[in-house]
C-alpha positions in Angstrom: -18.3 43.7 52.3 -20.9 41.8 51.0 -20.2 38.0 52.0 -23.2 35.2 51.3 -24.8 34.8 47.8 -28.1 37.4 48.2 -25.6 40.0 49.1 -23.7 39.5 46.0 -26.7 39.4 44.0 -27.8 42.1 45.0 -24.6 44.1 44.2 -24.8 42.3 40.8 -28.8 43.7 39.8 -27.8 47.3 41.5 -24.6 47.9 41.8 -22.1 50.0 40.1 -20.3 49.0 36.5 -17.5 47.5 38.7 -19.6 46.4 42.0 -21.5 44.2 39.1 -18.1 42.6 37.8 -16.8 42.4 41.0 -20.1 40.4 41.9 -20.1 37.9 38.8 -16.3 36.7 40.1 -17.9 36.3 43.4 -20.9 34.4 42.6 -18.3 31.8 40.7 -17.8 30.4 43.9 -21.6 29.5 44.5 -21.5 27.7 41.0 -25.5 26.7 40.3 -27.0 28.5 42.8 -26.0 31.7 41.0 -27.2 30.4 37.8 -30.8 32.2 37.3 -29.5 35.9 38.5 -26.0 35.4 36.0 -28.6 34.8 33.6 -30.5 37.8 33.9 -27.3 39.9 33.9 -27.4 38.6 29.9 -29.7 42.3 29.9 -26.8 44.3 31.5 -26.2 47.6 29.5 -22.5 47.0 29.7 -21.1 44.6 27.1 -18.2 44.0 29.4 -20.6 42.3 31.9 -22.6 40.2 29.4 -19.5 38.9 27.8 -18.5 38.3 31.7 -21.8 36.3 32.2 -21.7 34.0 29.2 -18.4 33.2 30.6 -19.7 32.4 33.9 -22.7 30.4 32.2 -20.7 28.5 30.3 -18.2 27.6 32.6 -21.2 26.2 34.9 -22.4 24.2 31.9 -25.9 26.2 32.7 -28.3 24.6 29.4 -31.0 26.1 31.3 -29.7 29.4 29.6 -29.4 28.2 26.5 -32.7 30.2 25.2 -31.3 33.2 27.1 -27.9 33.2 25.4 -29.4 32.5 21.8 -30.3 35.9 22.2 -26.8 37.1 22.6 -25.5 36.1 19.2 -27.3 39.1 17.7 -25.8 41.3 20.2 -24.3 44.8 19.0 -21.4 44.2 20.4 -18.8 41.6 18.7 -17.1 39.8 21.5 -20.6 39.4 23.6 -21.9 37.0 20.2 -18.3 35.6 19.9 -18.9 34.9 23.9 -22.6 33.6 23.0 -21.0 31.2 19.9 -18.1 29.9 21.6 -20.6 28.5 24.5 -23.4 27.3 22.5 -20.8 25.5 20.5 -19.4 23.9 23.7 -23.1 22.9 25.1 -23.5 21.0 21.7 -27.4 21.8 22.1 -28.9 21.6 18.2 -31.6 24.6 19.5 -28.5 26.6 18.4 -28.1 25.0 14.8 -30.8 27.6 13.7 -30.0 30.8 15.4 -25.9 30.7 14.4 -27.0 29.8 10.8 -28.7 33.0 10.8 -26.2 35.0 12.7 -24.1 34.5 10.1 -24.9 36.3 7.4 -25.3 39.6 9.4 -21.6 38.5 11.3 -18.2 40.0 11.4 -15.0 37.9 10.6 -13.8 37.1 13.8 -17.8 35.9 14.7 -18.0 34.1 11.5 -14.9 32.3 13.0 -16.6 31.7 16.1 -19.7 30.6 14.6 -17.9 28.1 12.0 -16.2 26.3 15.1 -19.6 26.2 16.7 -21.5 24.5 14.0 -18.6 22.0 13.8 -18.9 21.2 17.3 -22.5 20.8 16.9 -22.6 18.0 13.9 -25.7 18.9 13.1 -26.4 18.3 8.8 -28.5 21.6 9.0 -25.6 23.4 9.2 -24.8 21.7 5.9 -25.9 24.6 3.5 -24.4 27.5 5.6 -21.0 25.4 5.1 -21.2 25.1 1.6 -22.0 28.6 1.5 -18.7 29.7 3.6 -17.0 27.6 1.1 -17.0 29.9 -0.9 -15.6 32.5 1.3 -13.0 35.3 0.2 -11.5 34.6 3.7 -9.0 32.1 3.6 -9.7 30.7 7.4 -13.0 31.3 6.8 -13.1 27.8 4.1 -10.8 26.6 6.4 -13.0 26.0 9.5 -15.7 25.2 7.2 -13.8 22.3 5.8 -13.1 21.7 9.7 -16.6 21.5 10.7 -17.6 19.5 7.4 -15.3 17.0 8.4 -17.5 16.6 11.8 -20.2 15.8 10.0 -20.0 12.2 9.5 -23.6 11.3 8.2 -22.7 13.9 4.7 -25.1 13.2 2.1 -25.1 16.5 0.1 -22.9 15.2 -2.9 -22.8 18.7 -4.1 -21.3 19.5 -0.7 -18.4 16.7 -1.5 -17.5 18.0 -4.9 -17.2 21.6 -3.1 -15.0 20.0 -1.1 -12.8 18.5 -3.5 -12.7 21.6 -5.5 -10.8 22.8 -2.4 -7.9 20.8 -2.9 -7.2 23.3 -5.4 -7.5 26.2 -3.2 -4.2 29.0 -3.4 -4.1 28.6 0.3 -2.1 26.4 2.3 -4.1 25.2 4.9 -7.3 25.1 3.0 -5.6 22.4 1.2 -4.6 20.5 4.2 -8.6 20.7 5.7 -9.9 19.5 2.3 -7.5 16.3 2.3 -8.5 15.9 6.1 -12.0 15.8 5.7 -12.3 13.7 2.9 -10.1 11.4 4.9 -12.6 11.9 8.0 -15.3 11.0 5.3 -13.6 8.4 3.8 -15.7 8.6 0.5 -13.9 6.2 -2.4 -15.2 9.3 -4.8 -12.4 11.3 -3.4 -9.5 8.9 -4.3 -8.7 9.9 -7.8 -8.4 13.8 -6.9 -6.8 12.9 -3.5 -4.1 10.9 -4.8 -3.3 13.5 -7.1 -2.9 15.6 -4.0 0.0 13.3 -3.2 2.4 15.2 -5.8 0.9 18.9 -4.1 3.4 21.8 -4.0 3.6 21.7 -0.6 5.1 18.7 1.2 2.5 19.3 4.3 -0.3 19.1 1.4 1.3 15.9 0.3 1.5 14.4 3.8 -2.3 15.0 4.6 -3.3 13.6 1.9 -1.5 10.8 2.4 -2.8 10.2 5.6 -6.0 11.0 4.4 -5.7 7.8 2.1 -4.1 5.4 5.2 -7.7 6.6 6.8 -9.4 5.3 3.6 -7.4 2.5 3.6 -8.2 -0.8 0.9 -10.2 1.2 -1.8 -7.0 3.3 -1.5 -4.2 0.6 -2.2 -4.8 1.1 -6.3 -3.9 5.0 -6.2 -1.0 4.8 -4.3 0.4 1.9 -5.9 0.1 3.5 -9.0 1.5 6.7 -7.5 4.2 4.5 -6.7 4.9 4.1 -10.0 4.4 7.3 -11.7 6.2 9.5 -9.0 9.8 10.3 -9.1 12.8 9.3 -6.6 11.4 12.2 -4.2 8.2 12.0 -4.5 8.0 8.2 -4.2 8.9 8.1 -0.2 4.7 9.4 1.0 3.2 7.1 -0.9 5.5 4.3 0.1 5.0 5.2 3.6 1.0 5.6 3.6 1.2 1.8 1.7 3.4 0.6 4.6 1.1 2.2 7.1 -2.3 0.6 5.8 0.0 -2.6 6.0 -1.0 -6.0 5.5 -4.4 -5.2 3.0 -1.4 -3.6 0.8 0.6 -6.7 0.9 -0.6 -8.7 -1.9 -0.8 -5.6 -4.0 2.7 -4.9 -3.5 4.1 -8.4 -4.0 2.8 -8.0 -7.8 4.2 -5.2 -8.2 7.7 -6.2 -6.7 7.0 -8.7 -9.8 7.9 -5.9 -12.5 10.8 -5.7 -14.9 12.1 -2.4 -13.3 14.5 -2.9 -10.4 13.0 0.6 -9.3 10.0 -0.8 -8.6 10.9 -3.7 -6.9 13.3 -1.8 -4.5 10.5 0.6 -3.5 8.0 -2.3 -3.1 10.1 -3.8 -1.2 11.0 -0.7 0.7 7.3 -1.2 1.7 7.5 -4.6 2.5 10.4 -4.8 4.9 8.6 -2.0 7.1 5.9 -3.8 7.5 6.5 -6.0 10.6 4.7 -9.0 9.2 5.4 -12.6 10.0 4.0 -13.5 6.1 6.7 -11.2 4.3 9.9 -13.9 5.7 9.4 -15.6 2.6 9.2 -13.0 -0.1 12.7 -11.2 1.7 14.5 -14.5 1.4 13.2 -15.1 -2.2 14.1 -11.5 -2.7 17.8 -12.5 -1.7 18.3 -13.9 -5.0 16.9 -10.8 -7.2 19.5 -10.0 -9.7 20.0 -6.6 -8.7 22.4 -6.2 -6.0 20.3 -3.3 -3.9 17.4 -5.4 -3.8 19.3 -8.0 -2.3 20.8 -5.4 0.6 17.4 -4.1 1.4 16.1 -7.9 1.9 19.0 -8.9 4.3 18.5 -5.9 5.5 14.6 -6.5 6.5 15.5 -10.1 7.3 17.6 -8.4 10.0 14.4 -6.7 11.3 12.6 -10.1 11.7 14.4 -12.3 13.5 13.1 -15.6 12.2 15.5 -18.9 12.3 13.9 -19.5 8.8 16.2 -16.4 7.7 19.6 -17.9 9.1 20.4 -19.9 6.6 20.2 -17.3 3.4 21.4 -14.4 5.7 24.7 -17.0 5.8 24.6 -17.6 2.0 24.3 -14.4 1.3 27.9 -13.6 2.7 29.1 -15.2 0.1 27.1 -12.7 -2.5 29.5 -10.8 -5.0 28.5 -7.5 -3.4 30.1 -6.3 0.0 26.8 -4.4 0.9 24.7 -7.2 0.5 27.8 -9.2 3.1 28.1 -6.5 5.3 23.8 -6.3 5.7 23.7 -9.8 6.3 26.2 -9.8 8.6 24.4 -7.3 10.6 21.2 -8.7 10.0 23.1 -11.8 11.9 24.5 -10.0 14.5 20.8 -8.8 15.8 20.1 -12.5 16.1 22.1 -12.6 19.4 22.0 -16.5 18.5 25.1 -18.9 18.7 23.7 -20.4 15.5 25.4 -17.5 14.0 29.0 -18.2 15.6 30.0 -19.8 12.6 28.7 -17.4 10.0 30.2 -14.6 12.0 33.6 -15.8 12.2 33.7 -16.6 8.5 32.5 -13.0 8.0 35.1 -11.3 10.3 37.9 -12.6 7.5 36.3 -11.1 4.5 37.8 -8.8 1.9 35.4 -5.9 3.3 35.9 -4.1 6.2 32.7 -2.9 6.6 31.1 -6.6 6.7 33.8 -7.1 9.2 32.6 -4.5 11.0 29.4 -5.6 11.6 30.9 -9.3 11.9 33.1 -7.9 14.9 29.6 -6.8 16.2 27.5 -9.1 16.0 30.3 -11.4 17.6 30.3 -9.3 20.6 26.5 -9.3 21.3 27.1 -12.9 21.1 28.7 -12.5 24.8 30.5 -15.6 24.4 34.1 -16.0 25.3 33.8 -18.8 22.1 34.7 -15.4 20.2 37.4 -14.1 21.9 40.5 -15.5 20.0 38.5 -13.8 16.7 38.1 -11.1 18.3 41.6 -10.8 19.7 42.7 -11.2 16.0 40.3 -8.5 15.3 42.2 -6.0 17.4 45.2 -6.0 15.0 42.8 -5.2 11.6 44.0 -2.6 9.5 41.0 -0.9 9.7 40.9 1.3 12.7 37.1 1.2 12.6 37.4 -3.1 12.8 39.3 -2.8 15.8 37.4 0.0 17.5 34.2 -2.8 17.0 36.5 -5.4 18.4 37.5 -3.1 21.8 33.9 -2.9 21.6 32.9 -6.4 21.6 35.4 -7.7 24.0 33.9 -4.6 26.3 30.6 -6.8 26.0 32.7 -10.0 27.3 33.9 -8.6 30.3 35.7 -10.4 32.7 37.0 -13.2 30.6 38.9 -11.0 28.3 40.5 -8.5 30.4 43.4 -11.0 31.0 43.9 -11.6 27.2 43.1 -7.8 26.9 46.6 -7.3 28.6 48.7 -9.3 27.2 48.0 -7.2 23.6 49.1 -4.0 25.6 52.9 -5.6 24.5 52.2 -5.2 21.1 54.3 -3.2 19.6 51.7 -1.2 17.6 50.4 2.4 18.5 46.5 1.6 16.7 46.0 -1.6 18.5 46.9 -0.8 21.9 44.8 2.2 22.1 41.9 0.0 21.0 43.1 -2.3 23.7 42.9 0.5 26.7 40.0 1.7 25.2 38.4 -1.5 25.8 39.9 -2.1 29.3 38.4 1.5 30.1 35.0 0.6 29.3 35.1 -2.7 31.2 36.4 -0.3 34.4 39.1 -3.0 34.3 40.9 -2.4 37.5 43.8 -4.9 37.2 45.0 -3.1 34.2 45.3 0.1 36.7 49.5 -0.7 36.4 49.7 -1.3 32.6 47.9 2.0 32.1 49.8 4.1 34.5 52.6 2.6 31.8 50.8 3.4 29.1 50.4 7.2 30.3 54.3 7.4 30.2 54.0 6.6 26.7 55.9 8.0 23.9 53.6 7.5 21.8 50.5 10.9 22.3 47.8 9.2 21.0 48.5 5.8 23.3 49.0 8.3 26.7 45.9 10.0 26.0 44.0 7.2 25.7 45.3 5.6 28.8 44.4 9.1 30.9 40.9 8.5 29.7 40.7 4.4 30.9 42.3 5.7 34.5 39.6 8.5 34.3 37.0 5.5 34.0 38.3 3.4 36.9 36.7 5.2 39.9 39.7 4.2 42.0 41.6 7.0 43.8 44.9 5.3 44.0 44.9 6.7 39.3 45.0 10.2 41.1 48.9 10.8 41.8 49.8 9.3 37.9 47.3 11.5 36.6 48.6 14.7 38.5 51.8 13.8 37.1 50.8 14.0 33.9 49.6 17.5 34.4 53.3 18.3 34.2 53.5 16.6 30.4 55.1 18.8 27.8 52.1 17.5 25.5 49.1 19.6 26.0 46.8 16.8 24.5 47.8 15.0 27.4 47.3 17.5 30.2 44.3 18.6 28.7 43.4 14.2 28.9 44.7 14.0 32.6 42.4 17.3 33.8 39.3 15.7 31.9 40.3 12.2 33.9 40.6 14.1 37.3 37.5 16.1 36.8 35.5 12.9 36.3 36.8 11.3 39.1 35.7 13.9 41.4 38.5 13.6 44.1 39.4 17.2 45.7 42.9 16.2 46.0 43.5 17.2 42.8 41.9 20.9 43.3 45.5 22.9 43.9 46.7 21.3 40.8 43.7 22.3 38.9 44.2 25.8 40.1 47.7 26.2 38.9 46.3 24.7 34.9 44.6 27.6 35.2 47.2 29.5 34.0 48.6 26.9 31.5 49.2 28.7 28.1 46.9 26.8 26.1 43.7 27.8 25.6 42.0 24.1 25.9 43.7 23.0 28.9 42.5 26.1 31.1 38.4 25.2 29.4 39.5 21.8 30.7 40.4 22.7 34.5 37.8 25.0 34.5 35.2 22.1 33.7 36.6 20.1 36.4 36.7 22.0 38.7 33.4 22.7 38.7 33.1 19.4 39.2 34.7 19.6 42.9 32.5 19.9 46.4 35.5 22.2 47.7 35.4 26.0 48.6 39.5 26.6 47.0 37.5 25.3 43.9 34.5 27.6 43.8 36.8 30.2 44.7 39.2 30.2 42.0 36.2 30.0 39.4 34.7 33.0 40.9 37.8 34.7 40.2 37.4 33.6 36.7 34.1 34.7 36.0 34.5 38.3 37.8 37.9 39.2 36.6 39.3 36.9 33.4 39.4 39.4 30.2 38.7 36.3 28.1 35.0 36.3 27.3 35.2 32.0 26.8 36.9 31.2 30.0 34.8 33.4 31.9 31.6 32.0 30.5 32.7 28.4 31.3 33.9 29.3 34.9 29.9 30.9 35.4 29.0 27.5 33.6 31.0 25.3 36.3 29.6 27.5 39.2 25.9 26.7 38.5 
């Protein structure tokens, strides 16, 4: 076996058909020492090997073959030139400019292809009237890469070249379309904007989208056209354009301030769509003048943006505007207060937690809990007893955020003698993890009420505290299955294997949910009674869903 790198050339110059493979994945290993014989295997009569050298010659980065290799784009055999293009393309050397120009005319397809992503890669402005020329190809990929390769070629100045190249923005295909827009947007040529920007309303959104970014790449000279496709575009079509003007940002500020100056409300709302995306410390201003626009969507979209900023100079007309006629334009300035986290909004909050709409008090109940300030608990208590379940679901919410300070008050409202409020109540204590109210909700479980006892097997779920475990196997025994069902869900997440036996026997409760349920938990369980019983399931159940989630709890 030969074993040092004169054996292995020599098995590569004499050797049989597979000796002289054999010997050119050998000789990888000996990396530029191998270099000059690889070369000389470019002669082999087997198309296999040359293809295998270029491979090895490339992968060495060997330039000193370049002249060699040149050779090997004429050869007869396709994928040796393919080989020969795809490495001269990688070594970037402009020798090659000349010799894959002429290759081309004589090439197949697939080494056109290979050739085009060459001459890209080469950036060489010789290449320029081959390009044009494949411009004008009947294969579709074929204009394709050379729009591609165009688009490497920074220093263009073949004008006849650029209006080839917007005539492609015409083209039937697809992704023709999409490399015209992307390399006149590599270009950057102001020539291009007219036809580009008509591009913007293309039948195909991913036309539209390039050519939008193509314009963002442009940026200034571009600000007119989409402004202007602002403007003539419908509802739809209006949201790239908006975007691209939001993206080139502050140079399309001024631009768009005049045109939030027109008599349409459309316009204004998607100017200042633009605006409010922006991120800008200049645009404060116009979204608090923009609070007093007479349309009442303009006015949510500027609390709205004002939200976004987080400037003191905002507080003020974010609280004025809870007094606007609209609820949207409340409940968005409440919410814009509520990301303030500031007690400068205490006041505006608990003004806006008593208005008319329950959505602003929503977002007032929110915002007072991100306050974290036990100045807001009475409101918030108060909150807990709105007649909008989604109000007091924010206010269990927010009085979670307080913590400690509110689980006292928290149980005192278990004794109110209201099903929706004391399930927000538990709910809350069950996301502070509120061990004191472990009793009360033991209670609560006991309830009459469904809704209240499945609520309270979920809070003892939460409380990581073994001594829930014995209530919560009692409630296995309920008559309600939304309960048991509640209670397995609770034991499962606790993770305690006393409750394994009794998670057994559910497996053979008659409704359907409550066996998923014990399944689930027990899978949950670090105990061998566990993994046995589920093995049972998923070898022997005739019911396809409970076996599938016993092989689901197994793994």
């Amino acid at each position: 076996m030969a074993e040092n790198l004169n054996d292995w050339i020599q098995r590569l110059h004499e050797g049989s058909a597979g000796e002289r493979k054999q010997a050119l994945t050998a000789l990888a290993e000996f990396g530029p020492k191998a270099i000059a014989a690889v070369t000389l295997s470019l002669n082999d009569p087997h198309s296999d090997i040359r293809a295998q050298a270029i491979l090895f010659l490339s992968a060495q980065n060997a330039l000193s073959a370049i002249p060699s290799v040149l050779k090997t784009l004429f050869d007869s055999h396709e994928n040796v030139a393919i080989q020969s293009a795809e490495a001269l393309g990688k070594w970037g050397d402009p020798q090659a400019v000349e010799s894959l120009c002429l290759a081309y005319s004589e090439a197949g397809p697939l080494l056109r292809q290979s050739i085009l992503s060459a001459l890209g890669r080469l950036k060489d402005p010789r290449s320029l009237p081959l390009l044009a020329q494949a411009l004008q190809s009947e294969e579709p990929l074929l204009r394709q890469l050379a729009l591609e390769a165009l688009r490497q070629i920074e220093a263009l100045s073949a004008e006849k070249i650029q209006v080839q190249v917007l005539d492609m923005l015409q083209d039937p295909v697809v992704q023709v379309r999409i490399a015209a827009t992307e390399t006149l947007g590599q270009w950057g040529s102001p020539d291009s904007l007219p036809i580009l920007s008509l591009s913007l309303r293309d039948s195909d959104p991913k036309v539209c989208a390039s050519a939008a970014k193509a314009l963002v790449k442009i940026g200034i000279p571009a600000v007119p056209f989409l402004i202007e496709a602002l403007k003539s575009a419908n509802e739809t079509e209006r949201v790239i354009p908006s975007k691209a003007l939001t993206q080139i940002g502050e140079p399309a500020l001024s631009a768009l301030q005049v045109l939030f100056e027109s008599p349409s409300a459309e316009m204004r709302k998607w100017a200042l769509e633009c605006i409010k995306e922006m991120s800008l410390t200049q645009i404060t201003p116009f979204l608090i003048a923009a609070l007093r626009d007479e349309t009442s969507e303009i006015r949510a979209l500027a609390a709205e943006g004002l939200g976004q900023e987080h400037c003191s100079e905002a507080l003020l007309p974010l609280t004025n505007a809870l007094q606007d006629p609209e609820p949207k334009v409340r409940s968005n300035a409440a919410e814009a207060l509520g990301k303030f986290k500031d007690l400068q909004t205490l006041s505006a909050l608990l003004q806006a937690i008593q208005d008319p709409d329950p959505q602003v008090r929503q977002q007032a109940t929110n915002g007072l809990g991100k306050l974290k300030d036990a100045q807001t608990l009475p409101a918030l208590l108060q909150a807990m007893q709105d007649v909008d379940p989604q109000v007091r679901h924010q206010a269990a919410n927010a009085l979670g955020m307080l913590g400690q300070v509110a689980i006292s008050a928290l149980l005192e409202l278990l004794t109110v003698p209201s099903d929706a409020p004391q399930k927000c109540v538990i709910e809350a204590l069950g996301e502070m993890k509120a061990k004191a109210a472990i009793p009360d909700l033991i209670t609560a479980l006991n309830s009459e009420m469904p809704e209240l006892a499945q609520t309270a097997a979920w809070a003892l779920g939460q409380m990581e505290e073994p001594k829930v475990i014995p209530a919560l196997l009692n409630a296995l025994q309920s008559a309600n299955p939304e309960l048991r069902q509640a209670a397995a869900k609770a034991l499962g997440k606790l993770e305690d294997v006393q409750a394994v036996p009794a998670l057994i026997e559910l497996l053979k409760d008659p409704d359907q949910r409550v066996k998923y349920t014990a399944t689930s938990a027990l899978g949950k369980m670090n105990h061998p009674l566990a993994t046995l019983a589920l093995k049972v399931i998923a070898n022997k159940t005739e019911d396809d869903y409970l076996q599938a989630a016993a092989r689901e709890a197994l793994h």
